[in-house]
C-alpha positions, -999 to 999 in steps of 0.1 A, spaced: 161 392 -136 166 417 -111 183 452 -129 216 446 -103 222 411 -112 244 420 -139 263 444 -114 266 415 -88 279 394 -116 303 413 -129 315 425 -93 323 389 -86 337 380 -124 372 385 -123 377 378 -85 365 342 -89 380 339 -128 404 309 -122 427 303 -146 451 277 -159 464 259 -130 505 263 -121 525 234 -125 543 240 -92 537 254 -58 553 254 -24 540 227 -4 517 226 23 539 220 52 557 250 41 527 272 39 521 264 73 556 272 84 543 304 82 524 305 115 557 312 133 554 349 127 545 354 163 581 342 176 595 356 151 588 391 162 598 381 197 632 373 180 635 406 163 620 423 193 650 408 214 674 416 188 668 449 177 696 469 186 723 440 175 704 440 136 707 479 136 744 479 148 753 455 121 743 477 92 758 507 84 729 531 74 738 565 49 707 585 57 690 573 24 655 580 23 636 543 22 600 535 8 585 505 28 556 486 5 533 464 25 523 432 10 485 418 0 468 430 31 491 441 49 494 478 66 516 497 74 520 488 111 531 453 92 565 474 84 570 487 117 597 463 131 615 463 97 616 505 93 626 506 135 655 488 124 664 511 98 660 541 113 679 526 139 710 522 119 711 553 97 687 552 71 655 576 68 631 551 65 590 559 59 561 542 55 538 547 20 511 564 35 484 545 16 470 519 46 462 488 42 475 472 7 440 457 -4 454 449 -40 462 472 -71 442 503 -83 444 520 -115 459 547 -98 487 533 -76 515 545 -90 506 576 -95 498 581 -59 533 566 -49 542 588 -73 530 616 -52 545 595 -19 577 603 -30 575 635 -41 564 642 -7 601 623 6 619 642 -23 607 673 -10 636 698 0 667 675 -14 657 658 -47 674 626 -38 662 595 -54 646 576 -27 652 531 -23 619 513 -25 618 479 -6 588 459 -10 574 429 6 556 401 -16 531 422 -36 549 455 -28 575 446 -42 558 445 -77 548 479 -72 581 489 -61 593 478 -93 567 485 -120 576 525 -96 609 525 -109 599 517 -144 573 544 -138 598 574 -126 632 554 -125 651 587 -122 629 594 -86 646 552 -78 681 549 -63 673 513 -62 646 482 -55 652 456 -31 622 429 -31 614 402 -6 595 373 -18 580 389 -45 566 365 -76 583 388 -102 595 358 -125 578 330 -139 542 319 -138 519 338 -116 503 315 -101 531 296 -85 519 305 -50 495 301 -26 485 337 -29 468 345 -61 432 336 -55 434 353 -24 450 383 -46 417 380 -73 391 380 -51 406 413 -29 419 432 -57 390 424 -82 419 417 -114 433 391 -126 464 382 -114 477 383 -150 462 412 -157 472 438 -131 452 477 -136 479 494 -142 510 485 -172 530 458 -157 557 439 -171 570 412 -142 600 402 -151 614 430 -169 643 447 -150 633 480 -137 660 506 -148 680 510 -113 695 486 -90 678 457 -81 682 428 -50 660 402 -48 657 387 -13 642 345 -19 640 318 0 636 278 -3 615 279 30 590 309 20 557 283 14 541 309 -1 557 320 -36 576 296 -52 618 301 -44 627 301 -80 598 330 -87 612 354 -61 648 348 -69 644 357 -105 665 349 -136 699 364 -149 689 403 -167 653 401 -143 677 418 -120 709 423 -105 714 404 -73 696 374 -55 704 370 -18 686 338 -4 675 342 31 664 317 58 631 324 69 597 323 60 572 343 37 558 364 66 594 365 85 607 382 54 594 420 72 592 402 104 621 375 117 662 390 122 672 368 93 649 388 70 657 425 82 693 416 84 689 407 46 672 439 41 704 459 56 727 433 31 706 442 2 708 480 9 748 479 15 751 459 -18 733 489 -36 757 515 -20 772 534 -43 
């Protein structure tokens, strides 16, 4: 046997591991729903200054996490908006999001530092899908660095592989999806507000895994748009804006 079989092998372990299949997932015709992204960035496009009037922004520094492959440019119309209305809003600064590293929340970590710098004030993480796992498992991390967590569509609750993500999640990241690099504990409630922003039409993550149960966190908003519209269509950002207001202290 050739002496990098074993590498090869091992590279490709974990990233095809399956795994005991979830008894529920969003159907296809949902998943699909998903290719409307395009218009929905015409609609936010067109609407832009009506979503940043409507919220009333306090110059809080906000953290925008991409999702599973997703960059930063991903979070553009959604941290427009915000800086828009009134809040400092900033991109993390670590490209594109091709899964988690043993070292991820460390170098948020040193991401908001960087925001911190000169005023100390705790900074509000809002995380789309995947980064919104990292934005919690952050605040359980530094929780006094957190003046809250708002997620959007992210499987925090229930079984991991209630989605139509997770495979996709194995083979980029290289871990398995129950068995993240870093210490993780889903459904426990990070320390600091939390919002979680679901949806019954997401066709990606199952609603009920987004929404979260009572003492998994604080607030569920439901919100009418897709699993890609959530950083992309008005009726997501708008719920971003709600979810920030409801954390005002």
């Amino acid at each position: 046997m050739p002496p990098y079989a074993d590498a090869i092998a091992s590279f490709w372990k974990d990233r095809l591991t399956g795994g005991p299949r979830a008894a529920e997932r969003p159907g296809i015709q949902q998943l699909l729903a998903n290719m409307s992204v395009p218009f929905d960035l015409a609609r936010t496009r067109a609407q832009a200054p009506m979503l940043a009037g409507a919220m009333r922004g306090d110059g809080r520094h906000v953290l925008l996490i991409p999702g599973l492959l997703a960059s930063e440019q991903r979070m553009e119309p959604l941290r427009a908006i915000l800086q828009a209305a009134g809040y400092r809003a900033h991109g993390w600064d670590m490209g594109r999001n091709f899964g988690p590293k043993p070292d991820s929340l460390e170098r948020i970590d040193q991401r908001i530092d960087a925001i911190r710098r000169g005023t100390g004030a705790p900074v509000t993480l809002v995380g789309w899908s995947l980064g919104g796992l990292y934005a919690r498992e952050y605040a359980k991390f530094a929780a006094h660095k957190v003046g809250g967590v708002v997620s959007m569509g992210t499987p925090f609750s229930g079984d991991p592989r209630a989605n139509h993500a997770w495979r996709l999640y194995q083979l980029v990241s290289g871990f398995p999806v129950d068995r993240p690099p870093f210490p993780c504990t889903r459904e426990e409630k990070p320390p600091v507000p939390t919002v979680a922003l679901w949806s019954r039409r997401d066709g990606v993550i199952l609603p009920e895994c987004a929404r979260g149960r009572a003492g998994e966190r604080d607030k569920a908003i439901e919100v009418d748009c897709t699993h890609m519209g959530f950083a992309a269509a008005p009726e997501g950002i708008a719920a971003v804006g709600k979810a920030l207001e409801a954390m005002r202290g």
